[in-house]
VOVEX-39939 format. One record per residue: x, y, z of N, C-alpha, C, CB in turn; residue number from 1. Coordinates in Angstrom, 1 decimal. Atoms other than C-alpha are relative to their C-alpha. Glycine has a CB too. Example, Ala and Ser with C-alpha at 12.3 -4.5 7.8 and 13.67 -1.06 7.14 Angstrom:
! VOVEX-39939
     n_px     n_py     n_pz    ca_px    ca_py    ca_pz     c_px     c_py     c_pz    cb_px    cb_py    cb_pz     k
      0.9     -1.2      0.0     12.3     -4.5      7.8      0.9      1.2      0.0     -1.0      0.0      1.2     1
     -0.9     -1.1      0.0     13.7     -1.1      7.1     -0.8      1.1      0.8      0.4      0.5     -1.4     2
//
This chain:
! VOVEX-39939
     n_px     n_py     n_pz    ca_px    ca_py    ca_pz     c_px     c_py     c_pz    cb_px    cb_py    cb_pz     k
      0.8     -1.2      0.0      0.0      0.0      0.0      0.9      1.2      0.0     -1.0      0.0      1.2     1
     -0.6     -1.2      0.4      1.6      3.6     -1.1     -0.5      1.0      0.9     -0.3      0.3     -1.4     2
      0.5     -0.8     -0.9      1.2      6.0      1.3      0.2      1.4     -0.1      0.4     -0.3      1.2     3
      0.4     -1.0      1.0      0.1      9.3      0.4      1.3      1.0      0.3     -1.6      0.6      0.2     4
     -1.1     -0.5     -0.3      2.9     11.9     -0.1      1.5     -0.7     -0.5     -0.1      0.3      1.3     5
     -1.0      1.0     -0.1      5.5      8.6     -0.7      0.4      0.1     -1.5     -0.4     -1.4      0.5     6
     -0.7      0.0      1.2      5.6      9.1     -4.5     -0.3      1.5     -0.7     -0.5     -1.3     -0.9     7
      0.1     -1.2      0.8      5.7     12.1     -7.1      0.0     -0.3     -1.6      1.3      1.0      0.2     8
      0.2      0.5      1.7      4.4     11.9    -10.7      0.6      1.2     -0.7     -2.0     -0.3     -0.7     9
     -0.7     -0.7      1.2      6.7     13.2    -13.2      0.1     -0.6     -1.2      1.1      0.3      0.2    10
      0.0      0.9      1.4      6.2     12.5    -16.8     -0.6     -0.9     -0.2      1.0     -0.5     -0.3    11
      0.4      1.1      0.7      3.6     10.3    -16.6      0.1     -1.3      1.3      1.1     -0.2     -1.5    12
     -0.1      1.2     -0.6      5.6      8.0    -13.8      0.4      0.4      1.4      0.9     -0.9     -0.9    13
     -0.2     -0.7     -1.6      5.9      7.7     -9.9      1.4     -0.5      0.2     -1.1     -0.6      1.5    14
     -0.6      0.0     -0.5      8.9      8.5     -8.8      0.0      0.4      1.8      0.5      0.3     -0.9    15
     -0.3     -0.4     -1.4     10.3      8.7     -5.1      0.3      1.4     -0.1      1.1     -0.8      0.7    16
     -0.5     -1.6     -0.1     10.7     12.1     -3.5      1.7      0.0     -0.1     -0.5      0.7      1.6    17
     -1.5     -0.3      0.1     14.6     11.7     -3.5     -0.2     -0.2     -1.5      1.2     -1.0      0.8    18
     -0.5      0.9      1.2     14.7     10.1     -7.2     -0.4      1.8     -1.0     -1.3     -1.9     -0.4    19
      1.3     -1.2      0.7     11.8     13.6     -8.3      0.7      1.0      0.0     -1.4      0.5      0.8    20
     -0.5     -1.1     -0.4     14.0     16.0     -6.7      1.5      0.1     -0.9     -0.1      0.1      1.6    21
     -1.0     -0.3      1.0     17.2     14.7     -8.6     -0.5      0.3     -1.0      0.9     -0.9     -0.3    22
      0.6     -0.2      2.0     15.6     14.5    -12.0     -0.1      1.5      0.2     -2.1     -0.8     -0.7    23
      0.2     -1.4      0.2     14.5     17.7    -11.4      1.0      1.1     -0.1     -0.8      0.4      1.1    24
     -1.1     -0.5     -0.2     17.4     19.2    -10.3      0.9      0.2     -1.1      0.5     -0.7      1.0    25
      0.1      0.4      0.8     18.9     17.7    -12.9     -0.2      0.1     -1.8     -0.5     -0.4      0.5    26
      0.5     -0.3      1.3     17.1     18.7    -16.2      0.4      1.1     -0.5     -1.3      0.0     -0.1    27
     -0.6     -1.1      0.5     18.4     20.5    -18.8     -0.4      0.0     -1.4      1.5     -0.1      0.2    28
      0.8     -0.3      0.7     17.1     22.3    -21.7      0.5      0.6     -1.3     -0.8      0.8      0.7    29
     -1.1     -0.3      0.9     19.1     23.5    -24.9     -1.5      1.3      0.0      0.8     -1.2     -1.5    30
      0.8     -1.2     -0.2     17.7     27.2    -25.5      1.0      0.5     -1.3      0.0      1.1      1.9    31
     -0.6     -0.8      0.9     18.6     29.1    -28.7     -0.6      1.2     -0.3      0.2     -0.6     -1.0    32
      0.2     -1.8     -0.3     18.6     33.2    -28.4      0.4      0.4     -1.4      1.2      1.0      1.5    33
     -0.9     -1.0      0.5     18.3     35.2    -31.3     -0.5      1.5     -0.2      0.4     -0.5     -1.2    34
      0.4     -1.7     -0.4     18.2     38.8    -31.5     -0.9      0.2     -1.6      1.9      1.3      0.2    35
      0.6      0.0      1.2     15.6     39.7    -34.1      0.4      1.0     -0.9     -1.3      0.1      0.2    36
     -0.3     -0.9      1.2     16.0     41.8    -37.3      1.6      0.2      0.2     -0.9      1.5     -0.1    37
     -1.2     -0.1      0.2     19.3     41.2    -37.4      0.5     -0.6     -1.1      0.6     -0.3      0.9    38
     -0.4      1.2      0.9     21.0     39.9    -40.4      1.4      0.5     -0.8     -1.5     -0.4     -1.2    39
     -0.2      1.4     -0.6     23.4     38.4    -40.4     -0.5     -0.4      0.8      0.8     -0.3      0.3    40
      0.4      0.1     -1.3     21.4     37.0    -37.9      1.2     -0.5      1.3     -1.0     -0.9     -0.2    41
     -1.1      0.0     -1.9     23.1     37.5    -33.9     -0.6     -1.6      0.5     -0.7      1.7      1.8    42
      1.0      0.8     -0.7     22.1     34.3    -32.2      1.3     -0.9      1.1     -1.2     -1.1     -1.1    43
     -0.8      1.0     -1.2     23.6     32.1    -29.0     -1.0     -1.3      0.4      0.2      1.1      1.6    44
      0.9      1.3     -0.1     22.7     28.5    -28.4      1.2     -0.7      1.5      0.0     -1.2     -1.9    45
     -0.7      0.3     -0.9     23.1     27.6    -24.8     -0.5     -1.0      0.8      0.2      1.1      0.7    46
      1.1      1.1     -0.5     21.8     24.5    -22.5      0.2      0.6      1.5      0.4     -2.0     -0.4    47
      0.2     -0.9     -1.6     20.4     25.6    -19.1     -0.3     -1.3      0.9     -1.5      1.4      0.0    48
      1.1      0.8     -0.9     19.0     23.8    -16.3     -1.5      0.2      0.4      0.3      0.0      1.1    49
      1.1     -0.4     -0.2     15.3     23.6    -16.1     -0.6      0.6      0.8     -0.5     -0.5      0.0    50
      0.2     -0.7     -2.0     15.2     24.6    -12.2      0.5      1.3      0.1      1.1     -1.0      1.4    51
     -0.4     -1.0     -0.4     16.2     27.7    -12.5     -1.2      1.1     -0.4      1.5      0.3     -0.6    52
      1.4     -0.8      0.1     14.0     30.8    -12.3      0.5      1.0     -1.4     -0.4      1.2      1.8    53
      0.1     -1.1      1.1     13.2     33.5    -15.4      0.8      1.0      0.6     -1.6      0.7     -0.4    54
     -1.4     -1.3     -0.5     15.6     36.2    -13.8      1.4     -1.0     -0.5      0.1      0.5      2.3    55
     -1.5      1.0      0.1     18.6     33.3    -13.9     -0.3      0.1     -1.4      0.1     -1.8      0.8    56
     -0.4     -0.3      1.4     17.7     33.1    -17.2      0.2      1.3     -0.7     -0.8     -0.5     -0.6    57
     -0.6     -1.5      0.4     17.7     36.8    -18.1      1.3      0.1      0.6     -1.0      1.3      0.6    58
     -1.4     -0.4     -0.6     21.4     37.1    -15.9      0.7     -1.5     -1.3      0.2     -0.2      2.5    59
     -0.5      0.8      0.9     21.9     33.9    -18.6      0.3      1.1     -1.6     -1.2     -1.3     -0.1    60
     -0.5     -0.9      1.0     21.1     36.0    -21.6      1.0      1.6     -0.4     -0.9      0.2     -0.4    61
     -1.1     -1.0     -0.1     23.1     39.1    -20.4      1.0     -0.7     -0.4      0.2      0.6      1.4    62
     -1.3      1.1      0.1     25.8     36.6    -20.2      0.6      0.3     -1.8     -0.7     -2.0      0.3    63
      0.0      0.8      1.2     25.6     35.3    -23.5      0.1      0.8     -1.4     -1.4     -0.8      0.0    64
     -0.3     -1.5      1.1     24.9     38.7    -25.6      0.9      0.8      0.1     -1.0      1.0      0.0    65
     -1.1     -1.6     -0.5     27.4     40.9    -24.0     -0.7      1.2      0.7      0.5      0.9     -1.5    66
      0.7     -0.9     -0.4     24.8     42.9    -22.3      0.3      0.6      1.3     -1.2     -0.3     -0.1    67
     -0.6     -0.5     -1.5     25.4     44.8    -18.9     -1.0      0.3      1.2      0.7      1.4      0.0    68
      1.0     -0.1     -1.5     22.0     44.6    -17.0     -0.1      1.4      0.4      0.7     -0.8      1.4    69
      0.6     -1.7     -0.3     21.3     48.6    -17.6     -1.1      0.0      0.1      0.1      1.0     -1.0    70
      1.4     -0.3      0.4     18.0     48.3    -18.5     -1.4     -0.5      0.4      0.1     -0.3     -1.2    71
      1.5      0.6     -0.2     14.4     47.4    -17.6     -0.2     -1.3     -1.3     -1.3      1.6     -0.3    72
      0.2      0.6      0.6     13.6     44.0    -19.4     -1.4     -1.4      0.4      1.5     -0.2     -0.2    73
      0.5      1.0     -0.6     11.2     41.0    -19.7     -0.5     -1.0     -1.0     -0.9      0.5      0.8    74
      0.3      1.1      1.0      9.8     37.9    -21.4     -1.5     -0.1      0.3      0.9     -1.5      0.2    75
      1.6      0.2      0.5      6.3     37.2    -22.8      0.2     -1.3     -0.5     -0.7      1.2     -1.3    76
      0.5      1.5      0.6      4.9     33.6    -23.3     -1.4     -0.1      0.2      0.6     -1.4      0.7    77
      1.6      0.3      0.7      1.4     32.9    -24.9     -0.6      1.5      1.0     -1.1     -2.0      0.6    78
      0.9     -1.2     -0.4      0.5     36.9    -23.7      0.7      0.4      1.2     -1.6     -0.4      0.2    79
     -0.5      0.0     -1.5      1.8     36.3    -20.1      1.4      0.8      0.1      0.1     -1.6      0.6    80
     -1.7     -0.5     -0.3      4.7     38.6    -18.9      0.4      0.0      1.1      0.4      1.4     -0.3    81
     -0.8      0.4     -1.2      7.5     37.8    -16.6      0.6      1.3      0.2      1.1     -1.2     -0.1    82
     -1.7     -0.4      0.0     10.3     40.3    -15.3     -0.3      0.6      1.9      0.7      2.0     -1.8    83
      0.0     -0.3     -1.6     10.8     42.4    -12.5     -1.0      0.1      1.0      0.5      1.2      0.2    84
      1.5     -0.2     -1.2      8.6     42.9     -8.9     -0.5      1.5     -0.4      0.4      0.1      2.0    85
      0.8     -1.0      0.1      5.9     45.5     -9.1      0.6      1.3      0.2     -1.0     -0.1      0.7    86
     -0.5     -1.2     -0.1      7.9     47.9     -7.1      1.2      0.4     -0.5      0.1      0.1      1.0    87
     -1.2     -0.5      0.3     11.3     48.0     -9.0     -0.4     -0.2     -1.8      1.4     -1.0      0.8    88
      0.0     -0.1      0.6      9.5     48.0    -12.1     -0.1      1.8     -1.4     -0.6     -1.0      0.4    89
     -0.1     -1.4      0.4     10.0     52.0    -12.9     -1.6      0.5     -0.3      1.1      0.3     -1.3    90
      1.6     -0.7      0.6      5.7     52.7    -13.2     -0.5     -0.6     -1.1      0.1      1.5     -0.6    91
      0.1      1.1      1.0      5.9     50.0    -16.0     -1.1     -0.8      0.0      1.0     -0.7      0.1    92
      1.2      0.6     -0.2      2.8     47.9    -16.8      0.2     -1.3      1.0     -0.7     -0.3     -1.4    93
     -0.2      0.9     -0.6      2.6     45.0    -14.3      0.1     -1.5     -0.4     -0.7      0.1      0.7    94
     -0.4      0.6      0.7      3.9     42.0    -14.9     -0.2     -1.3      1.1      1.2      0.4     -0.6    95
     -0.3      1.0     -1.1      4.2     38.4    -13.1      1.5      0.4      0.9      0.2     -1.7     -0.8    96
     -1.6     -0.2     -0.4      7.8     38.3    -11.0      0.5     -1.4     -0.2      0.3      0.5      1.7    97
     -1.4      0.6      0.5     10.8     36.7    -13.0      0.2     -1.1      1.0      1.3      1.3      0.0    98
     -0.6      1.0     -1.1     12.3     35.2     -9.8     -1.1     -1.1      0.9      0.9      1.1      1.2    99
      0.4      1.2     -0.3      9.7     33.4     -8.8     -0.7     -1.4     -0.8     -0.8      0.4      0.8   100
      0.7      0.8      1.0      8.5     31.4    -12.0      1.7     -0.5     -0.4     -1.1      0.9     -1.3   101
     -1.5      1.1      0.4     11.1     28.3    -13.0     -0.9      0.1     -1.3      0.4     -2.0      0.9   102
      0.0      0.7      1.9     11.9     27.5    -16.7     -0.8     -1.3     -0.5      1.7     -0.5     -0.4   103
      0.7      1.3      0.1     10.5     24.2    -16.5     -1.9     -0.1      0.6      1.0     -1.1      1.2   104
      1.1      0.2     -0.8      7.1     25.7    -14.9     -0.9      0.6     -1.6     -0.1      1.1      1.7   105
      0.6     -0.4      1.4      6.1     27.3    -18.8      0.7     -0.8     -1.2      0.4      1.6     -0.3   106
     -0.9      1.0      1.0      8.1     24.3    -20.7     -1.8     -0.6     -0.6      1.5     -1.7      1.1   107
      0.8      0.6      0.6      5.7     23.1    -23.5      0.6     -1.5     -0.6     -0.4      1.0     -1.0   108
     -0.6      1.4      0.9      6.0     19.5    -25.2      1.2      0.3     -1.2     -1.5     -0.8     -0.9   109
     -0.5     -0.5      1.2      8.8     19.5    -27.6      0.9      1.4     -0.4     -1.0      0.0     -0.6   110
     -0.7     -1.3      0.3      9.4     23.0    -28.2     -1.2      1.1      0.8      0.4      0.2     -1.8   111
      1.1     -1.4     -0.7      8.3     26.7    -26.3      0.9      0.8     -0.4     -0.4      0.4      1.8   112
     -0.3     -1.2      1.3      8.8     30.0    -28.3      0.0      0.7      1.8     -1.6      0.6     -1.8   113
     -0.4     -1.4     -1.1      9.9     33.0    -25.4      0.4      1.2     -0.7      1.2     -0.2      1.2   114
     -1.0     -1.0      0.4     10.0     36.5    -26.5      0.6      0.8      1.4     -0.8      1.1     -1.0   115
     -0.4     -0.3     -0.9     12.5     38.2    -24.5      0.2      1.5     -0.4      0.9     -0.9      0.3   116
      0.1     -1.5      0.4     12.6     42.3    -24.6      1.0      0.8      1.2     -1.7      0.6      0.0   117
     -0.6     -0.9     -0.8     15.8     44.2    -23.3      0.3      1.1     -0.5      1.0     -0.5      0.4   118
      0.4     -1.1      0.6     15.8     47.9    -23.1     -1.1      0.5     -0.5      0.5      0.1     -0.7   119
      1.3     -0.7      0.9     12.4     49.4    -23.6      0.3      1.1     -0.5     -1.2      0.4      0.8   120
     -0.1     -0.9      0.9     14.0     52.2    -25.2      1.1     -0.3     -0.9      0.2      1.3      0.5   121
     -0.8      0.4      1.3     16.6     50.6    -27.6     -0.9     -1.4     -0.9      1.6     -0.6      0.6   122
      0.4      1.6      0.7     14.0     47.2    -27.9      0.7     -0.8     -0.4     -0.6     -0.1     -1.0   123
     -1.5      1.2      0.7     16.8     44.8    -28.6     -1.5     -1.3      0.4      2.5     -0.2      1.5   124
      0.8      1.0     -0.3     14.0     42.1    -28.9      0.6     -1.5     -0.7     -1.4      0.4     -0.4   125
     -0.8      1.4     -0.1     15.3     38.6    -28.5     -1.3     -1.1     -0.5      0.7     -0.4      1.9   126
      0.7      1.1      0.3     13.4     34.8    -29.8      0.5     -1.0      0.6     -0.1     -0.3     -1.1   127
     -1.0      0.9     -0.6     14.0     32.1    -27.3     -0.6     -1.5     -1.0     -0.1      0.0      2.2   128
      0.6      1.5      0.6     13.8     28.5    -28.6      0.2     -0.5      0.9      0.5     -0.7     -1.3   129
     -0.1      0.8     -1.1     13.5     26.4    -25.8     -0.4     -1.8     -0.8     -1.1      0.7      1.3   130
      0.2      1.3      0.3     14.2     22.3    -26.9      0.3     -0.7      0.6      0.2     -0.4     -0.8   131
     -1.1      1.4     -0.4     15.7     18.7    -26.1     -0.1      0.2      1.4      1.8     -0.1     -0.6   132
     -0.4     -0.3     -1.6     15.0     18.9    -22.5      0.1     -1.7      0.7     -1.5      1.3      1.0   133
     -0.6      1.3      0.3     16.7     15.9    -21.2      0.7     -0.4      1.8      1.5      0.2     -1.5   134
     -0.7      0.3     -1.3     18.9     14.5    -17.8      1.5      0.7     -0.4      0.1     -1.8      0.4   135
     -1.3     -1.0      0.7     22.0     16.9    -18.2      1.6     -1.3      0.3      0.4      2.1      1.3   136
     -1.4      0.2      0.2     25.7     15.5    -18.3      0.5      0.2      2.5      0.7      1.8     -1.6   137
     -0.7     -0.8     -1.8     26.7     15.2    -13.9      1.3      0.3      0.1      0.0     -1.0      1.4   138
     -1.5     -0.7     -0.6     30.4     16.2    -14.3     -0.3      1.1     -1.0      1.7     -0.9     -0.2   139
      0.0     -1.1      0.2     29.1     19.0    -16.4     -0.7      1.2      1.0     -0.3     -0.2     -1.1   140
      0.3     -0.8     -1.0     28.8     22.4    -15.2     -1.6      0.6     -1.3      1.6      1.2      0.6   141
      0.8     -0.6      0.4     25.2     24.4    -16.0     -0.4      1.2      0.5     -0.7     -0.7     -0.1   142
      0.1      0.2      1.2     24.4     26.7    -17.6      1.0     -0.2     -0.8     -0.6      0.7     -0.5   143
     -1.2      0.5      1.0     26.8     26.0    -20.6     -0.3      0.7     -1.2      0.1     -1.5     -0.4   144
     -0.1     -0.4      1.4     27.7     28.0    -24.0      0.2     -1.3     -0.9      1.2      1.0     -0.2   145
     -0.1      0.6      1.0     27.3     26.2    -27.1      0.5      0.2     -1.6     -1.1     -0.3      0.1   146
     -0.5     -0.8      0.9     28.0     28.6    -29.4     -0.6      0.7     -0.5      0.6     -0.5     -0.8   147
      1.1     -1.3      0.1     26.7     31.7    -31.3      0.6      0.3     -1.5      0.2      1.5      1.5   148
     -0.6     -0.8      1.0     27.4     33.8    -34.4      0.1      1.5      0.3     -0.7     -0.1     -1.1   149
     -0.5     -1.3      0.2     28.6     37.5    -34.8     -0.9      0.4      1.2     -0.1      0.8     -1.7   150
      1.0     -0.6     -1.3     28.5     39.8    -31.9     -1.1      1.0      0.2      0.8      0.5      0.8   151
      0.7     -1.3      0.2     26.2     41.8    -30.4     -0.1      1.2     -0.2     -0.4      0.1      0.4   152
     -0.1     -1.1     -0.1     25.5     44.9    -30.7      0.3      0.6      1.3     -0.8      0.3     -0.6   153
      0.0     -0.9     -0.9     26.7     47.8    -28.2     -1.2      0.0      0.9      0.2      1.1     -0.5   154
      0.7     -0.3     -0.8     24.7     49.1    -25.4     -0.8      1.6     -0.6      0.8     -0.1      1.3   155
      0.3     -1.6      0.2     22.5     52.6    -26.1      0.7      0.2     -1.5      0.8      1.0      1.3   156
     -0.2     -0.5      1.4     23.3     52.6    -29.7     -0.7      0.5     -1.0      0.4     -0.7     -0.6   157
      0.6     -0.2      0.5     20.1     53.0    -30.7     -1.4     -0.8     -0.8      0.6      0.5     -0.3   158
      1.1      1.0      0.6     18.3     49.8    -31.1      0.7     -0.2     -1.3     -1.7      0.6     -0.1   159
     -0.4      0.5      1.8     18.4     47.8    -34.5      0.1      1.3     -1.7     -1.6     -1.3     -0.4   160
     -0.7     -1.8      1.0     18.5     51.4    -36.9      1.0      0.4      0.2     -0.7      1.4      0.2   161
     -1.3     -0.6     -0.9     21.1     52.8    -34.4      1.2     -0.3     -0.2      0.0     -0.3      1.3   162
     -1.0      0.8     -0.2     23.0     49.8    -34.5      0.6     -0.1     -1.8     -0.6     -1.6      0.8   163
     -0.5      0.1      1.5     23.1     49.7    -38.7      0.7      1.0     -0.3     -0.9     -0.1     -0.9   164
     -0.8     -1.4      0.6     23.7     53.4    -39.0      1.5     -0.5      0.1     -0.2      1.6      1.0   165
     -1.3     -0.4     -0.3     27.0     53.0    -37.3      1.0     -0.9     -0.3      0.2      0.3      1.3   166
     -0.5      1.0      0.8     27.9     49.6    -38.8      0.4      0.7     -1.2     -0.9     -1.2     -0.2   167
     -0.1     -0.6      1.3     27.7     51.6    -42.1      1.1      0.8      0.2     -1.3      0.8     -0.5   168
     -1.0     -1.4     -0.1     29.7     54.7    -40.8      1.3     -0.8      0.3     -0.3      1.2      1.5   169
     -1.4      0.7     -0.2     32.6     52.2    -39.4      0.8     -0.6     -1.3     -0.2     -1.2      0.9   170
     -0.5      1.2      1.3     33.0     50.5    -42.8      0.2      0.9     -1.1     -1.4     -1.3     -0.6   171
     -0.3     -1.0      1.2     33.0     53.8    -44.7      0.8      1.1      0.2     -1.0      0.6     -0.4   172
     -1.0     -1.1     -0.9     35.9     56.2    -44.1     -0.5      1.4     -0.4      1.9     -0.1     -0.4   173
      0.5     -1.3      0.2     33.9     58.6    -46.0     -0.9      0.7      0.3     -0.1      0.1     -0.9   174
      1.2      0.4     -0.6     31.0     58.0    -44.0     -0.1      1.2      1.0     -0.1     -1.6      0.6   175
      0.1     -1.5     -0.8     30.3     62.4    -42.5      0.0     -0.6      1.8     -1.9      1.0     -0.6   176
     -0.2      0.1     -2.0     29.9     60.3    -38.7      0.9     -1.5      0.1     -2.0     -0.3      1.2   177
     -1.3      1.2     -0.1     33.1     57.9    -39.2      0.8      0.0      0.8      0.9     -0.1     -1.1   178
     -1.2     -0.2     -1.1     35.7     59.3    -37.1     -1.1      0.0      1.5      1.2      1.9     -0.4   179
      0.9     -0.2     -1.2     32.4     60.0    -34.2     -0.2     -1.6      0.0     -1.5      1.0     -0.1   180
      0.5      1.5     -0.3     31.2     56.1    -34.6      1.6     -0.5      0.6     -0.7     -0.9     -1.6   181
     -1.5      1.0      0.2     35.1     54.7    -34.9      0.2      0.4      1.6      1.7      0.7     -1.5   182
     -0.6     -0.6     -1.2     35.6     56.7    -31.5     -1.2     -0.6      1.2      0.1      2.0     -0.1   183
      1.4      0.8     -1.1     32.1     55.5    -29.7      0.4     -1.2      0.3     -1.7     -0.3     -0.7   184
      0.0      1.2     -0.2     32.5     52.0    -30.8      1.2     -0.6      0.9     -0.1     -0.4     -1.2   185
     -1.6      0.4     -0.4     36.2     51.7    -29.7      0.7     -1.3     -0.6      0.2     -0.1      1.4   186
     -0.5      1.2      0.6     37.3     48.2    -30.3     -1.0     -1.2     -0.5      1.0     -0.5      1.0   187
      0.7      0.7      0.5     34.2     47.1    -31.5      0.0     -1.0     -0.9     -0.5      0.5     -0.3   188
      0.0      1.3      1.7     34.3     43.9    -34.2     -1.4     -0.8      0.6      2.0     -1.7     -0.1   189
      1.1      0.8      0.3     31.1     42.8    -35.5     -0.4     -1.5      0.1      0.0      0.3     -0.9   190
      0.5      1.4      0.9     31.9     39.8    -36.8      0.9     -1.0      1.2      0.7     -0.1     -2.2   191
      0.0      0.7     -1.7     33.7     38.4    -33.1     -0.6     -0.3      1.1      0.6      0.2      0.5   192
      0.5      0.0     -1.1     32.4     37.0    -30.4      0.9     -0.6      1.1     -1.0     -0.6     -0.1   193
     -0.8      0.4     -0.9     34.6     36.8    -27.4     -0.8     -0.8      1.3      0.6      1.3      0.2   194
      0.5      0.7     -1.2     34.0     33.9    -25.5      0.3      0.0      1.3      0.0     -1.0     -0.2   195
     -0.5      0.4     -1.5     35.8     33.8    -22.6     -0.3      1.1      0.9      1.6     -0.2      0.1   196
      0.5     -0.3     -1.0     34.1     36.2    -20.8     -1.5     -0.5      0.1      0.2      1.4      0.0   197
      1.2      1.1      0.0     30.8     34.6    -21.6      0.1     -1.5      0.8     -0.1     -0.4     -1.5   198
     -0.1      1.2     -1.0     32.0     31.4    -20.3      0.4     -0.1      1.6      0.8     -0.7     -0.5   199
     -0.2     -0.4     -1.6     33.2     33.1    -16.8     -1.2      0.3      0.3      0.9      1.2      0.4   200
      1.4     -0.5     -0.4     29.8     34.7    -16.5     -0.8     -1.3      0.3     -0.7      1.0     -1.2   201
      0.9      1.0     -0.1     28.2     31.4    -17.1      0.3     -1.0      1.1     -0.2     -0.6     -1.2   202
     -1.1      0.9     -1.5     30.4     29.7    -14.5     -0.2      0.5      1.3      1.8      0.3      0.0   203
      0.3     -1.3     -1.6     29.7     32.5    -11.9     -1.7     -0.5      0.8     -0.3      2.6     -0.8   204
      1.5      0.2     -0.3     25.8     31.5    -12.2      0.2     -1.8     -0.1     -1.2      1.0     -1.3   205
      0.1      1.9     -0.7     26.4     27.3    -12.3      1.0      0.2      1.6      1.1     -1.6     -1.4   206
     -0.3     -0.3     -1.1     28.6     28.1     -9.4     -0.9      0.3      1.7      0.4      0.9     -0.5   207
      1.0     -0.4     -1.5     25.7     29.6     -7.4     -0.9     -1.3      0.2     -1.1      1.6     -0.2   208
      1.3      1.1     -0.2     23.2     26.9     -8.3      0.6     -1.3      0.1     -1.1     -0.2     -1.3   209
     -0.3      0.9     -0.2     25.6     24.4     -7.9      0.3     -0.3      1.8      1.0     -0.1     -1.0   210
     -0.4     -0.3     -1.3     26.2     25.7     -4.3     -1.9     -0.2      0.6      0.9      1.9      0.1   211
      1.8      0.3     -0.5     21.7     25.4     -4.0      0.2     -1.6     -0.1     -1.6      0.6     -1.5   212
      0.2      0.8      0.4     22.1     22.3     -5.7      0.0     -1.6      1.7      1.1      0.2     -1.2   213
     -0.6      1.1     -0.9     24.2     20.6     -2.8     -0.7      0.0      1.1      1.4      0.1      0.4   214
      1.0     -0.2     -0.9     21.8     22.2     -0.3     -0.8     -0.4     -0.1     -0.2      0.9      0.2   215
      1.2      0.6      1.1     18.9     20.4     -2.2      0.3     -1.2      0.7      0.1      0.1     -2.0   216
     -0.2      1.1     -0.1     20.6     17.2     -2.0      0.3     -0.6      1.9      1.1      0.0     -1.1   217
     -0.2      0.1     -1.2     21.5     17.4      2.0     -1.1     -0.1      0.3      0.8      0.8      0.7   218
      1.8      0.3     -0.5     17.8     18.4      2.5     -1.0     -1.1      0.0     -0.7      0.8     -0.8   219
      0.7      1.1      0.5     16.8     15.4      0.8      0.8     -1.2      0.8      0.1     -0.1     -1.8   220
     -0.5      1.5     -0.8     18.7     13.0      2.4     -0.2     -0.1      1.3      1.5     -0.4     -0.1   221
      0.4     -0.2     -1.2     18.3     14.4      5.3     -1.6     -0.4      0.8      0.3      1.3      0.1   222
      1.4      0.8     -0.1     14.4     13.7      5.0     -0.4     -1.3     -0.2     -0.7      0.5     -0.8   223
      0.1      1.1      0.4     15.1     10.5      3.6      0.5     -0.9      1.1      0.6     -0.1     -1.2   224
     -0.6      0.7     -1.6     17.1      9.3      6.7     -1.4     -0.2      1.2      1.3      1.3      0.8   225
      0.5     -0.3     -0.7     14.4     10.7      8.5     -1.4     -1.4      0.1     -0.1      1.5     -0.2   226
//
């Protein structure tokens, strides 16, 4: 006889509360970011853990784009918007809160579409692809870069117009705001993406959740002893 509380249905099948809580723990989701109207298209393909909340993932796509977390931002799925709490949202329309909704709590079968929107005054509007969500790799670390194409654009450049003008002006020496862009951009290159600060960033944040993780797992055994 099963006694109530003793198992957890995931997927269909009962697992134990220790077995529920790894899996969970556990799951990992490949995610591909790309920045819209861009073309060449910008994009980053990264695999996450399902257990983490919509903020972790926004401090993911900072990561991942080059971005610096200036700006007011948030994600929309089927209508619904995530991002910041009511009160640190600058007077902004209200929204759910980011940090308390997990990735795995809006996961559709197969595949889920996320738009993501950083900068309400530059719009840099992002397309998440969320797939393959799976039992991750245990001596890997999460989240994880996978790889990307050409970087992003600057900060405050002006959104996707902003960002072309000055692509144009850099590439033209004859171009009346060439020597002003060449001096803004500074060591800008388009067509690089420098990983290795991307992959410290993403290390900084499996770091932390790997530091929950182990706290997770003590909790659980600890109940399980019990």
């Amino acid at each position: 006889m099963e006694l109530e509380g003793e198992i957890c249905e995931i997927g269909g099948m009962s697992k134990s509360p220790k077995t529920a809580a790894s899996d969970s723990i556990n799951e990992i989701a490949t995610v591909r970011i790309e920045l819209q109207d861009t073309d060449p298209l910008i994009w980053r393909v990264v695999e996450v853990p399902t257990s983490i909340t919509l903020k972790v993932l926004h401090d993911v796509i900072q990561a991942v784009m080059g971005w610096f977390d200036h700006h007011l931002w948030e994600f929309t799925v089927d209508k619904q918007r995530y991002g910041l709490p009511t009160d640190e949202d600058w007077g902004t329309e209200p929204r759910k809160e980011a940090a308390k909704v997990r990735l795995r709590d809006i996961l559709k079968p197969r595949k889920t579409m996320i738009d993501y929107l950083y900068d309400f005054g530059d719009s840099w509007e992002h397309r998440l692809t969320v797939t393959d969500v799976r039992i991750g790799n245990a001596e890997a670390s999460y989240p994880r870069y996978v790889g990307g194409n050409r970087n992003a654009p600057p900060e405050d450049c002006g959104g996707i117009p902003g960002f072309y003008d000055m692509l144009n002006a850099l590439a033209d020496r004859s171009h009346p705001n060439h020597a002003d862009a060449t001096e803004w951009a500074d060591e800008y290159d388009p067509d690089t993406i420098d990983e290795l600060p991307i992959k410290y960033a993403l290390l900084r944040i499996a770091n932390r959740r790997n530091a929950a993780k182990v706290r997770l797992t003590k909790n659980t055994r600890s109940k399980s002893d019990n």
